[in-house]
ROGUPA-164108 format. One line per field, with one value per residue (C-alpha): chain; residue in one letter; x, y, z. Coordinates in pm, 1 decimal. Example, Ala and Ser with C-alpha at 12.3 -4.5 7.8 and 13.67 -1.06 7.14 Angstrom:
<pts>
chain: A, A
res: a, s
x: 1230.0, 1367.0
y: -450.0, -106.0
z: 780.0, 714.0
</pts>
This chain:
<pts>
chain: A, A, A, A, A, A, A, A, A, A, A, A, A, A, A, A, A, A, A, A, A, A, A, A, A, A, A, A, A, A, A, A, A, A, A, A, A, A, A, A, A, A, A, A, A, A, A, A, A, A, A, A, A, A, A, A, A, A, A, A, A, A, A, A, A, A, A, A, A, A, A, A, A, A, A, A, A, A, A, A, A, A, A, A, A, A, A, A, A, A, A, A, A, A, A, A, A, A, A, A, A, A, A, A, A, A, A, A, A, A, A, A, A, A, A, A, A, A, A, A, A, A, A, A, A, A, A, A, A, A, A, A, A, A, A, A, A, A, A, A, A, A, A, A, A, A, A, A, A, A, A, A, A, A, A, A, A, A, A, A, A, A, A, A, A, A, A, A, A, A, A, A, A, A, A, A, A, A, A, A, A, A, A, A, A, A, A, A, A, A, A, A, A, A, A, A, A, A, A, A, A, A, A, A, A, A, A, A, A, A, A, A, A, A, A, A, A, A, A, A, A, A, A, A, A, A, A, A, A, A, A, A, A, A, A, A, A, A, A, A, A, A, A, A, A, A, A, A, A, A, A, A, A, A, A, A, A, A, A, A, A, A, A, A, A, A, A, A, A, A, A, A, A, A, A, A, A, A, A, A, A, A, A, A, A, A, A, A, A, A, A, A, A, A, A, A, A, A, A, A, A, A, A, A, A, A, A, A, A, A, A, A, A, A, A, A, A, A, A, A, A, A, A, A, A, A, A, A, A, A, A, A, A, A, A, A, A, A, A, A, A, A, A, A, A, A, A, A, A, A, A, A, A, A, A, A, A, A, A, A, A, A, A, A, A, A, A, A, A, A, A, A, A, A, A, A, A, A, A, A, A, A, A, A, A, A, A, A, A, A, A, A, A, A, A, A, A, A, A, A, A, A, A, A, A, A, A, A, A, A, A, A, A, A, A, A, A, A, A, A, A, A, A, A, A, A, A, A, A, A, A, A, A, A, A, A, A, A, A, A, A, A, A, A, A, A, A, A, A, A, A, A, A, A, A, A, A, A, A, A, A, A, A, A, A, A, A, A, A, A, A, A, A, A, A, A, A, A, A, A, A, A, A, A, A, A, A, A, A, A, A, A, A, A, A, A, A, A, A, A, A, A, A, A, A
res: x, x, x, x, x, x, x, x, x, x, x, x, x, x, x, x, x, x, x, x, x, x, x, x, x, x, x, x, x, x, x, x, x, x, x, x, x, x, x, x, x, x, x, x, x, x, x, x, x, x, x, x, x, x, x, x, x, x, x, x, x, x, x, x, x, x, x, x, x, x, x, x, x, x, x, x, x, x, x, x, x, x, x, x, x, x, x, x, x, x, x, x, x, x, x, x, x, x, x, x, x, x, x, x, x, x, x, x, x, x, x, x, x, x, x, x, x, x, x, x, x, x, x, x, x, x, x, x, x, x, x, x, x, x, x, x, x, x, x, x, x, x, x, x, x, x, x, x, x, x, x, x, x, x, x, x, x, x, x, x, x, x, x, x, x, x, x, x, x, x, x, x, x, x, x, x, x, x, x, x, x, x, x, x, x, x, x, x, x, x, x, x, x, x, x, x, x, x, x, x, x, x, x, x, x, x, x, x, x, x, x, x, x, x, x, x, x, x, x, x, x, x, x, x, x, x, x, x, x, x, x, x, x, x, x, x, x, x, x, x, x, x, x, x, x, x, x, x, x, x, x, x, x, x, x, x, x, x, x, x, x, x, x, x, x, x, x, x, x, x, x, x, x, x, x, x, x, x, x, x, x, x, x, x, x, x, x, x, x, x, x, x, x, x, x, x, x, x, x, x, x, x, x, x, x, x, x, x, x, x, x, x, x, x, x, x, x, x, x, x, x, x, x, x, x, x, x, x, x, x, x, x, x, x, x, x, x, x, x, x, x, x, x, x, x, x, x, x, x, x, x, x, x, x, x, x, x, x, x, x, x, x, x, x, x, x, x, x, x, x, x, x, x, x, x, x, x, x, x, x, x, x, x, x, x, x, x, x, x, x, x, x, x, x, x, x, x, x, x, x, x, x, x, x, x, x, x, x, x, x, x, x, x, x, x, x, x, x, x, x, x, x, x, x, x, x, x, x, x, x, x, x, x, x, x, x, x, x, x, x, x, x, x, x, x, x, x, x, x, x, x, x, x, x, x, x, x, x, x, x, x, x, x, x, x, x, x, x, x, x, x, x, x, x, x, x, x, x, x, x, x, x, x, x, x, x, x, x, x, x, x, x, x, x, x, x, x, x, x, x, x, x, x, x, x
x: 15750.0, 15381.3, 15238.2, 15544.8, 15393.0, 15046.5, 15219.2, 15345.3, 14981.4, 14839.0, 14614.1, 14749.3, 14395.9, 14431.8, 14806.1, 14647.6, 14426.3, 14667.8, 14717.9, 14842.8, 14660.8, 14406.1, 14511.8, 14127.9, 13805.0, 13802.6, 14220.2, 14454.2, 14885.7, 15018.2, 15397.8, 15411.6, 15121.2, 14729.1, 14482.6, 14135.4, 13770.1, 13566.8, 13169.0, 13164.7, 13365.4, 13680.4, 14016.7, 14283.2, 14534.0, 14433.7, 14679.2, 14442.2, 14148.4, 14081.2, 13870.0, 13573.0, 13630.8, 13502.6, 13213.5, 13242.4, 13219.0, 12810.7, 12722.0, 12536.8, 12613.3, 12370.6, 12451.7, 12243.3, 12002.2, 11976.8, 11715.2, 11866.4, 12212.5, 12052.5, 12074.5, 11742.9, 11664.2, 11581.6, 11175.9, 11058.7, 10850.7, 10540.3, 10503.9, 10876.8, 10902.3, 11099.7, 11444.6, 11629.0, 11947.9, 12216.9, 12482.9, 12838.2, 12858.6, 12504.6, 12428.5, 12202.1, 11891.3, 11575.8, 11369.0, 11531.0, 11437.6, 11599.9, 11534.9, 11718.7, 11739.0, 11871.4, 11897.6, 12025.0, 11790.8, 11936.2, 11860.1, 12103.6, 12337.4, 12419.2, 12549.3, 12312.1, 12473.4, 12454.8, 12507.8, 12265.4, 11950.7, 12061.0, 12269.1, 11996.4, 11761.9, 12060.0, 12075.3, 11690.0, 11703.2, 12014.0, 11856.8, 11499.9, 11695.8, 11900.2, 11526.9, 11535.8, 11164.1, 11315.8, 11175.7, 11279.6, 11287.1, 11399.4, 11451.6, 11312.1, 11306.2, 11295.7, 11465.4, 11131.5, 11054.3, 11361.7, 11309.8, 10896.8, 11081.3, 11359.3, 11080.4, 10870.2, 11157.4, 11255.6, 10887.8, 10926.9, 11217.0, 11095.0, 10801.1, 11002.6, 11312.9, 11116.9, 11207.5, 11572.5, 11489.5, 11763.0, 11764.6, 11964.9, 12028.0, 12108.5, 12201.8, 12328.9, 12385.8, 12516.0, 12650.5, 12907.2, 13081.0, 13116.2, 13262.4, 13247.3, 12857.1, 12766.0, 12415.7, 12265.5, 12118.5, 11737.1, 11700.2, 11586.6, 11815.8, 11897.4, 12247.9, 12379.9, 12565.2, 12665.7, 12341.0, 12149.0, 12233.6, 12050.1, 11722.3, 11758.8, 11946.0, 11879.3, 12211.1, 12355.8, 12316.9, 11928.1, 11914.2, 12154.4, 11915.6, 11625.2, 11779.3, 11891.4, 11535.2, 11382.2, 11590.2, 11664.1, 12003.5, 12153.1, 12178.8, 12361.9, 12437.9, 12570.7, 12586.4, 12784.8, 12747.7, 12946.7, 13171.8, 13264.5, 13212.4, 12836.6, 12902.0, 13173.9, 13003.1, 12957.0, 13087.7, 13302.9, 13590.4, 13541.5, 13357.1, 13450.0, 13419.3, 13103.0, 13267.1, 13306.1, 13020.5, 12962.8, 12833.6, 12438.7, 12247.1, 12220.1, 12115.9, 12238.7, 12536.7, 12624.2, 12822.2, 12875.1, 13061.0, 13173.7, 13291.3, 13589.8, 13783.4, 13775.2, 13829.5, 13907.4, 13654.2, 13517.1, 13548.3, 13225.8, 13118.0, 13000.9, 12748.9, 12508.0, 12662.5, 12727.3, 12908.3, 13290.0, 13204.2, 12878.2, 12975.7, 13194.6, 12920.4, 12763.5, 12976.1, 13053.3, 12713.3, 12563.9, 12828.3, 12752.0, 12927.1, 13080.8, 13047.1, 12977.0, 13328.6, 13425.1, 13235.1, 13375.3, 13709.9, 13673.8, 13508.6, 13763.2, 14041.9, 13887.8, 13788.5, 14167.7, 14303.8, 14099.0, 14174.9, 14477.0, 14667.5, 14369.5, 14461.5, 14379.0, 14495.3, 14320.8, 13990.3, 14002.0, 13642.8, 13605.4, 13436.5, 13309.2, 13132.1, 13062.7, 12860.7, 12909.3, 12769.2, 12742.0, 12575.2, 12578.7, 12402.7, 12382.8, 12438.6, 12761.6, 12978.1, 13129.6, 13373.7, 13604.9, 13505.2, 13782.0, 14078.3, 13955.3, 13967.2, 14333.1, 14427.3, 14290.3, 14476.3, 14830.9, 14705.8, 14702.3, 14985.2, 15214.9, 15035.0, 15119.8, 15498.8, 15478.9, 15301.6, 15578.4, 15834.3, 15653.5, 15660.2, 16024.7, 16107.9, 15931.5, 16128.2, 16432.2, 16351.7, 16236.0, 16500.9, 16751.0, 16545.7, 16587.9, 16961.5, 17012.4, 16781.9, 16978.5, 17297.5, 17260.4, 17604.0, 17667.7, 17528.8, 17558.8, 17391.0, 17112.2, 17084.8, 17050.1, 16799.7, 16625.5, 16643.8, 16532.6, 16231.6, 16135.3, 16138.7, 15960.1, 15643.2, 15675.7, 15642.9, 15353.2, 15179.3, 15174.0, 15065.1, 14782.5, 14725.6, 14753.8, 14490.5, 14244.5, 14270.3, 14212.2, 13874.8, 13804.1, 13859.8, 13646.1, 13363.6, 13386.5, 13436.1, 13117.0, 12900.1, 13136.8, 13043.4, 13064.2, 13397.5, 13359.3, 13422.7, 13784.0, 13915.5, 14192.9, 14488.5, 14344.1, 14292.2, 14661.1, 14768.0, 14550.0, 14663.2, 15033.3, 14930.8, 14759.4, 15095.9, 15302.7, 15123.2, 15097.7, 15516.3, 15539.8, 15310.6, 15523.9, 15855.7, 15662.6, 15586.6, 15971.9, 16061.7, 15793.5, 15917.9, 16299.9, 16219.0, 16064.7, 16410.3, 16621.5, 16387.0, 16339.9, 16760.6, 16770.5, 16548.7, 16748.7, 17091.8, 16868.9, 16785.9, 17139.6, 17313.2, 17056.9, 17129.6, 17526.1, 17426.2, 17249.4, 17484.2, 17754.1, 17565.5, 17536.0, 17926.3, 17990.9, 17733.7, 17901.6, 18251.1, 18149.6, 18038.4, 18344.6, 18532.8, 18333.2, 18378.5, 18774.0, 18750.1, 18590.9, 18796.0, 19091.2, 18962.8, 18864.0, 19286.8, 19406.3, 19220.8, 19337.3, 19654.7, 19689.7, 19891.3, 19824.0, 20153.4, 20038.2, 20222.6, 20538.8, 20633.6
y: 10304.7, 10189.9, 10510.7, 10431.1, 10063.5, 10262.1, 10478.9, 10175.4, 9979.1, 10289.0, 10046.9, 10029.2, 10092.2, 10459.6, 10481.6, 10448.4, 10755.9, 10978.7, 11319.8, 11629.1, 11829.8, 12061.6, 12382.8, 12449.7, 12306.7, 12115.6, 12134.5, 11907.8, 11882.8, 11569.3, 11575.9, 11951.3, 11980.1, 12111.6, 11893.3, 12025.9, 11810.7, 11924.2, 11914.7, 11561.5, 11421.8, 11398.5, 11518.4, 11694.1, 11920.2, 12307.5, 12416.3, 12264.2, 12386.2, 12685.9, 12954.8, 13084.4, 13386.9, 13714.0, 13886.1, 14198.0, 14509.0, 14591.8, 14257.9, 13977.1, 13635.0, 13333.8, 12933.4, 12860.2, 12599.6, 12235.1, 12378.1, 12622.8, 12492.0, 12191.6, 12277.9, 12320.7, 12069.6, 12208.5, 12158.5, 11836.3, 11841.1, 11775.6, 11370.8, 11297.2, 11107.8, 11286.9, 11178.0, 11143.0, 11305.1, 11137.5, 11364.2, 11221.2, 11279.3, 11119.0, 10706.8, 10580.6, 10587.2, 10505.3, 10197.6, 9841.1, 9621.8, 9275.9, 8976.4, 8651.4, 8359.5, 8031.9, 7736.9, 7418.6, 7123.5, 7128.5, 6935.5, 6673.6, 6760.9, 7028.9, 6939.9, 6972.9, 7223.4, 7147.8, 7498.6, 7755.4, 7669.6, 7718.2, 8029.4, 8208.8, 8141.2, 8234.2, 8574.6, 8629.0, 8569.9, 8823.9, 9103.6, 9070.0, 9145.7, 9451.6, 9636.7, 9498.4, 9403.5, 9041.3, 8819.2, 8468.9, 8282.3, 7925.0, 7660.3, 7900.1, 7655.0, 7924.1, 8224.1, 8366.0, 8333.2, 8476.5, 8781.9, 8811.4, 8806.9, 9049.4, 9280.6, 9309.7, 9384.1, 9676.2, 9798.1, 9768.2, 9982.5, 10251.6, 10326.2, 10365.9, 10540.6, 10910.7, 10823.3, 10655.6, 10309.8, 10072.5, 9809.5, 9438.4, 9163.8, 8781.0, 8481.9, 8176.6, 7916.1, 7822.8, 8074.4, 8145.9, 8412.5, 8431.5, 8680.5, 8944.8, 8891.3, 8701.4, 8474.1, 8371.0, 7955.3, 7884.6, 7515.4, 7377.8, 7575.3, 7359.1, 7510.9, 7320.4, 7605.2, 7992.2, 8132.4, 7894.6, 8126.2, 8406.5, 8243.3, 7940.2, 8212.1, 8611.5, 8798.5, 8973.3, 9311.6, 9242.9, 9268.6, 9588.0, 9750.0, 9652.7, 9854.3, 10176.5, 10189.0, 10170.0, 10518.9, 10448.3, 10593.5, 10245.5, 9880.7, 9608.2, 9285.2, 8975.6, 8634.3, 8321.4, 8139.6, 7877.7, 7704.3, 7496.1, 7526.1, 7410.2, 7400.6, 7220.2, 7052.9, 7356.3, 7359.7, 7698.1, 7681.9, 8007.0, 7967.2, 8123.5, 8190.4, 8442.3, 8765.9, 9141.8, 9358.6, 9448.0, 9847.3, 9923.3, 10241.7, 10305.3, 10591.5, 10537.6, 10398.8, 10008.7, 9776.5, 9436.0, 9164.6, 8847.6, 8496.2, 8481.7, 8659.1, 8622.1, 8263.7, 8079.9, 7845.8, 7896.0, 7656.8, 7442.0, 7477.4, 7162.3, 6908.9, 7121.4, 7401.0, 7753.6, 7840.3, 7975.8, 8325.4, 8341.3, 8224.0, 8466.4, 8771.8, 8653.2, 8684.8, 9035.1, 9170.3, 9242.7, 9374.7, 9753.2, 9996.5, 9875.6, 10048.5, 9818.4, 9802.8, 9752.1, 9446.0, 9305.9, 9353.1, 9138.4, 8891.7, 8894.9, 8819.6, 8589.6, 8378.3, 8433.0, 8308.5, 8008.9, 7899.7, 7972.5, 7637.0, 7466.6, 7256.7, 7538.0, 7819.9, 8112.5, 8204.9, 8616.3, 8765.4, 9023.4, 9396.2, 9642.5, 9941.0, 10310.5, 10488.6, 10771.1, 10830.6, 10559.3, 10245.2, 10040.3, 9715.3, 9766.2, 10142.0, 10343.4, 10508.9, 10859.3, 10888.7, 11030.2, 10784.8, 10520.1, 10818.5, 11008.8, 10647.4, 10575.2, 10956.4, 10836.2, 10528.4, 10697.0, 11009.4, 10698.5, 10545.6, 10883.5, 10941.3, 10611.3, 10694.3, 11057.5, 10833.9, 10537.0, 10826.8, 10952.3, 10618.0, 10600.9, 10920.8, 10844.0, 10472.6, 10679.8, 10932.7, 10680.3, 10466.7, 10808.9, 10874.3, 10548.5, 10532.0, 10866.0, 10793.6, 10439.2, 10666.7, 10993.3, 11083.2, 11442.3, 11781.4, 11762.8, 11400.7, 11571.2, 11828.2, 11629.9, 11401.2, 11793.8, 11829.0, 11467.7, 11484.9, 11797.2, 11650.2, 11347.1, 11597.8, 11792.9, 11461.3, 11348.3, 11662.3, 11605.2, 11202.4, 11390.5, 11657.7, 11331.8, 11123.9, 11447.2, 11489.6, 11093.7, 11150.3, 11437.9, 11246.8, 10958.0, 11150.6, 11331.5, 11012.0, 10856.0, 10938.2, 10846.7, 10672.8, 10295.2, 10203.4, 10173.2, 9961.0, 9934.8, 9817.6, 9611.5, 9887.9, 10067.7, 9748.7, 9666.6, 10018.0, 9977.7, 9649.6, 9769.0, 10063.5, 9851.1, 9605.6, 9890.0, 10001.5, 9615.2, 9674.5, 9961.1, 9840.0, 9519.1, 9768.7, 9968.1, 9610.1, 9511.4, 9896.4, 9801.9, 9436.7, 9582.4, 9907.6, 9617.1, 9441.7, 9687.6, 9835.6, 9526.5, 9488.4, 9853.2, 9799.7, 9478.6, 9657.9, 9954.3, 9665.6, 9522.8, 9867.5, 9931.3, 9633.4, 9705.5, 10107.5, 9884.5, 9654.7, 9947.7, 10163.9, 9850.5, 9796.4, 10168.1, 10162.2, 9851.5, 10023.7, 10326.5, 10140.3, 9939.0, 10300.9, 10408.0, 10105.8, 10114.0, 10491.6, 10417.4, 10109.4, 10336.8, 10626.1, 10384.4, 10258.1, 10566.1, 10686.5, 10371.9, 10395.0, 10799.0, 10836.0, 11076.4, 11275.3, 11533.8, 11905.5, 11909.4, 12187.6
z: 15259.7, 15248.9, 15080.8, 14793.5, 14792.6, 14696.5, 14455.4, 14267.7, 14279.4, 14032.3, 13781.5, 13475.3, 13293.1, 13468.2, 13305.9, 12976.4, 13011.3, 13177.6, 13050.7, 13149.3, 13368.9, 13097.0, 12961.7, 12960.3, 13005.6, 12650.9, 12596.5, 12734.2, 12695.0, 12627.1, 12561.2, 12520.7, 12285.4, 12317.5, 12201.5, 12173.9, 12231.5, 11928.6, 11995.8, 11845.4, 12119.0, 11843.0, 11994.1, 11753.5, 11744.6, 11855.1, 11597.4, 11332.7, 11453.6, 11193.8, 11331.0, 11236.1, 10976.7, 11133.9, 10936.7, 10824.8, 10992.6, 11006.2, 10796.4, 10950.7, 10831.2, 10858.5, 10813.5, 10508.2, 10568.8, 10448.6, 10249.6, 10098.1, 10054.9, 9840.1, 9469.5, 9289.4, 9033.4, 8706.6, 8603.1, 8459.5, 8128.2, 8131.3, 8194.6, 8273.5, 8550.0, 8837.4, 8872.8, 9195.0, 9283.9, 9503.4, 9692.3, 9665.4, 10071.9, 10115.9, 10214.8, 9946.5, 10158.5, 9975.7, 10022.8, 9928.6, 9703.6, 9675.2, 9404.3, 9504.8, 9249.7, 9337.5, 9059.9, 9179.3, 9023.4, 8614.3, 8343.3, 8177.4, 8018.4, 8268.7, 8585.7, 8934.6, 9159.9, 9521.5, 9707.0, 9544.4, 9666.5, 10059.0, 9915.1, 9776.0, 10100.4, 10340.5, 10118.8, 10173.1, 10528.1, 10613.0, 10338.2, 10545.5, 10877.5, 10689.2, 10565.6, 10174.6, 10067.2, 9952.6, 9627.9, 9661.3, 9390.4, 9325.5, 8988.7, 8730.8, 8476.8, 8124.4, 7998.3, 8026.1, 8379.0, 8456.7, 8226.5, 8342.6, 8725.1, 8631.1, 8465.1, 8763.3, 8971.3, 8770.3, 8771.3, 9108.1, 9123.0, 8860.5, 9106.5, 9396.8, 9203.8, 9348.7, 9698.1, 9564.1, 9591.2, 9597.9, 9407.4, 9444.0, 9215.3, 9340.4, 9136.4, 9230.5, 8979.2, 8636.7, 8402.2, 8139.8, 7954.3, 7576.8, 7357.5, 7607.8, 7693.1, 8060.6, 8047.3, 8347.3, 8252.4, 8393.4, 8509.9, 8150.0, 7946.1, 7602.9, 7473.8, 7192.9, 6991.7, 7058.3, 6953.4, 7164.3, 7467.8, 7305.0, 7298.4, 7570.2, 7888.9, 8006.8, 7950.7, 8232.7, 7998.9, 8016.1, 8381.1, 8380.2, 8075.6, 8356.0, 8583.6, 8331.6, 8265.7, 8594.7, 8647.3, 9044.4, 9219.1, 9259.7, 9218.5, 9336.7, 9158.0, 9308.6, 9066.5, 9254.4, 8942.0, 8710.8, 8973.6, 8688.4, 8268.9, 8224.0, 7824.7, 7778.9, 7451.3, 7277.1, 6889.9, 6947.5, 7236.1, 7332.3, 7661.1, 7959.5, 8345.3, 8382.5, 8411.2, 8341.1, 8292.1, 7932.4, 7881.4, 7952.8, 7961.5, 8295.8, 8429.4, 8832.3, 9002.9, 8990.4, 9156.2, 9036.9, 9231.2, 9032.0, 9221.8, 9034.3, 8784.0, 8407.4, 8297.9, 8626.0, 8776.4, 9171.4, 9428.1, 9550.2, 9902.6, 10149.2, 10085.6, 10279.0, 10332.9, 10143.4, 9799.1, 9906.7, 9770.2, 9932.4, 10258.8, 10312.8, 10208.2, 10485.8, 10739.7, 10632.3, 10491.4, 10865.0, 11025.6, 11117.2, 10968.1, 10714.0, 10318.7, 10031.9, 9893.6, 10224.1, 10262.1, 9898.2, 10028.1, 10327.4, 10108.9, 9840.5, 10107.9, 10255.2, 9962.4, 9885.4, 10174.5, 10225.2, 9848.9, 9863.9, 9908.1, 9657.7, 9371.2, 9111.1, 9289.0, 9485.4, 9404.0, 9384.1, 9314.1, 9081.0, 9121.3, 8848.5, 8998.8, 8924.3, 9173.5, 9398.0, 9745.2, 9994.4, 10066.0, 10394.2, 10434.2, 10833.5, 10849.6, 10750.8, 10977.7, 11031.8, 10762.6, 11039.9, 11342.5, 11262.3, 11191.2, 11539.1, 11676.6, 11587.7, 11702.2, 12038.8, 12042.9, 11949.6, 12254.0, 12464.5, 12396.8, 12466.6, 12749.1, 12852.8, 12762.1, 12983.8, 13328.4, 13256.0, 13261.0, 13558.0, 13770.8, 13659.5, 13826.1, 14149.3, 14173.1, 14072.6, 14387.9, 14629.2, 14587.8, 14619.2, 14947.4, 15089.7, 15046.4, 15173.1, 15462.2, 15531.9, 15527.8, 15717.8, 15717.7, 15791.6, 15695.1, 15348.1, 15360.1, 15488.4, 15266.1, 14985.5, 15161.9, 15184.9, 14807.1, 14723.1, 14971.5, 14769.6, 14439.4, 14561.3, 14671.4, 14347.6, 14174.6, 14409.6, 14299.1, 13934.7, 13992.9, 14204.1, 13877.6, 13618.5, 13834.4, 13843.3, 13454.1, 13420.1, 13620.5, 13392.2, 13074.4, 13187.3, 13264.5, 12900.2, 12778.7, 12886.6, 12633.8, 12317.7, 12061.8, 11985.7, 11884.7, 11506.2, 11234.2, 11103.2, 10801.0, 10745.2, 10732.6, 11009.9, 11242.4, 11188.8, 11276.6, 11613.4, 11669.2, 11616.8, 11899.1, 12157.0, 12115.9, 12190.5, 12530.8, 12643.5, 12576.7, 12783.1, 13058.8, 13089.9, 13091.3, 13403.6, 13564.6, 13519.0, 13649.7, 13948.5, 14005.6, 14018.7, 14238.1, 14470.2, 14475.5, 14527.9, 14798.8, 14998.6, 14962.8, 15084.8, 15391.2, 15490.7, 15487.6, 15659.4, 15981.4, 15928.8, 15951.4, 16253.3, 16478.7, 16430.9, 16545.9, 16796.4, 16903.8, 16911.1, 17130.7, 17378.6, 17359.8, 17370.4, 17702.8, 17854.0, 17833.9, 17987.3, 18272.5, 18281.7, 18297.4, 18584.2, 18761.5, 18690.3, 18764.2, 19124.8, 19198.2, 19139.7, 19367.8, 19625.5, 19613.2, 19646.1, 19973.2, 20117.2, 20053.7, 20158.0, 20492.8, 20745.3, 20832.2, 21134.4, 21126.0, 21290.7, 21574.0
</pts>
């Protein structure tokens, strides 16, 4: 009884892990099929594991190397600055570059904007700690510091575009769309008509032409700007919300994130607080592992779901991007970490299912055993108390097999790496796995709880059956002694009452 009472107090944690016992050193069975470790730790089906094509009779093969698998670049002419070329497998990793703009202190009649200037120095702050060489900027008052600014940026960027510089973009403040073209307003901007914004803001296109020219792989902008419609007094109705990218010449990937989408208004952030869009790029921007559009799609549901009950509606930011490769802010991730990560979860959760199955068996067993035990009735009784004792040791043999393979998997496991970084669709899907083995661990507690029951019922009715054997071996003892006693009493009568009667003559 106490070594079932062990059997039953196997930690769940271990339950989790359990396999079958491994085919090989790097295969184990789960449910009838062979899963294979690869040498990155990943575990997957050995059906899909292709292998290696044999060479050819007498031929020698050789892996190419990174060297020579890399395509040569054609020559450049003579003073043509070299261009750098991005793999579409590859994380953009050049040196970054960042220029940060915050306006917040605007001249009558546009209206002062309370969030930028913490925005913009939040921004600098989290792009130091992520390894971008950061310009800060703050209250450029003319289109032509902003230009001067945005043109030593991009000279910035053309001399690093050999080593694939990266380059990003941040504006915080007012702007406004009109007729298709986005302008970015400096502090003193004087905008009494359309063609005002020509002269008196810096277009959105001039900063993208910036960056075509500077020739580097890639570039980021970011603008939280126009929370409401700065020119309100202007002669043509035609303004709008600061959106959409209009075409450039550039010559590397871009990616453009918007507060808003085309002609709605963003929401204003707290008195000294953040902007709603830019709050919510910094939770996200330092988290490791994430890619770029990942990032944008945890801002863009957030500022969705925070908005959402507002007086004008969500707020849903707006992407335009065309780029290939990848970028991480705090380091990408193996493309296949999060799927091998979810293949582990769901090899968990049937193992889970086969050692639930197991602990069922062994209840069912013990609880056969300790009926037939409480019963012994006959030959046949204890033949089948024969054949369940068997099964029981079988059974203890694979829980002995299961607990070895656990060992084995935790020592393999040791050096894994970090759990990574999942998005939203994958999070759910291990959320949805981890709920299922909490289900079945709290169906093996119930199974556990019950087995308990029925045991402790069994060993009463065991005691009770054993003091009426008991108590009828003390009767059946008292009335054998009350035979011999009647037996002797009646021997005793009859040689008193025999007569001698001498032979007669």
């Amino acid at each position: 009884m106490t070594h079932f009472i062990r059997l039953l107090a196997v930690p769940v944690a271990a339950a989790a892990l359990a396999v079958a016992a491994p085919v090989s050193a790097q295969e184990f069975k789960i449910n009838g099929v062979i899963y294979v470790k690869t040498e990155d730790g990943r575990m997957v089906p050995k059906d899909s594991v292709t292998p290696p094509a044999a060479p050819a009779s007498g031929v020698r093969t050789a892996a190419p190397s990174s060297e020579a698998a890399r395509p040569k670049a054609a020559p450049a002419a003579p003073g043509a600055r070299p261009s750098y070329q991005q793999s579409d497998s590859l994380e953009y990793q050049g040196k970054r570059y960042a220029l940060v703009i915050g306006n917040t202190s605007y001249d009558p009649p546009l209206e002062q904007l309370v969030n930028p200037k913490k925005d913009s120095r939040d921004m600098c702050e989290a792009l130091r700690r992520m390894r971008f060489e950061v310009t800060c900027l703050e209250n450029l008052k003319t289109r032509r510091d902003m230009v001067e600014r945005v043109d030593a940026f991009a000279d910035k960027l053309r001399r690093g575009s050999r080593d694939g510089a990266v380059g990003l973009f941040y504006f915080a403040g007012h702007g406004v769309q009109l007729s298709g073209a986005n302008y970015l307003l400096p502090t003193n901007a004087q905008v009494k008509r359309d063609r005002d914004l020509d002269y008196e803001t810096m277009s959105l296109k001039y900063v993208m032409d910036a960056f075509g020219e500077a020739g580097n792989p890639f570039n980021i902008v970011i603008l939280d700007a126009c929370r409401n419609n700065p020119l309100q007094g202007m002669r043509r109705s035609s303004a709008e919300r600061l959106s959409g990218a209009e075409p450039s010449k550039l010559s590397g990937g871009s990616f453009i994130a918007f507060a808003t989408a085309e002609g709605n208004l963003s929401y204003d952030g707290p008195l000294n607080g953040n902007g709603l869009f830019t709050k919510h790029i910094l939770l996200n921007i330092e988290k490791p592992g994430l890619r770029l559009e990942d990032v944008f799609k945890r801002v863009t549901q957030g500022v969705q779901d925070e908005t959402a009950t507002m007086d004008r509606g969500p707020q849903i930011p707006w992407i335009s991007a065309s780029y290939r490769g990848e970028f991480c802010f705090n380091g990408c991730a193996d493309a296949s970490a999060s799927s091998d990560f979810i293949a582990k979860l769901k090899i968990e959760r049937e193992a889970e299912v086969e050692r639930l199955q197991l602990e069922k068996d062994l209840i069912r067993k013990q609880l056969e055993l300790e009926k037939l035990e409480s019963s012994k009735r006959g030959e046949s009784a204890n033949r089948e108390l024969d054949r369940v004792q068997k099964e029981k040791r079988a059974l203890d043999e694979e829980k002995k097999r299961l607990e070895a393979s656990i060992a084995a998997l935790r020592e393999s496991q040791k050096a894994a790496p970090a759990r990574p970084a999942l998005n939203k669709q994958e999070q759910e899907q291990a959320d949805q796995l981890r709920r299922e083995m909490e289900q079945l661990k709290r169906e093996r507690t119930d199974a556990e709880q019950k087995a308990r029951v029925e045991l402790t019922r069994l060993q009463a009715e065991k005691s009770r059956m054993e003091g009426e054997r008991q108590q009828m071996e003390a009767e059946m003892k008292a009335q054998q002694e009350r035979l011999k006693n009647v037996k002797e009493e009646t021997r005793a009568e009859e040689t008193k009452k025999k007569v001698f009667v001498p032979p007669s003559f």
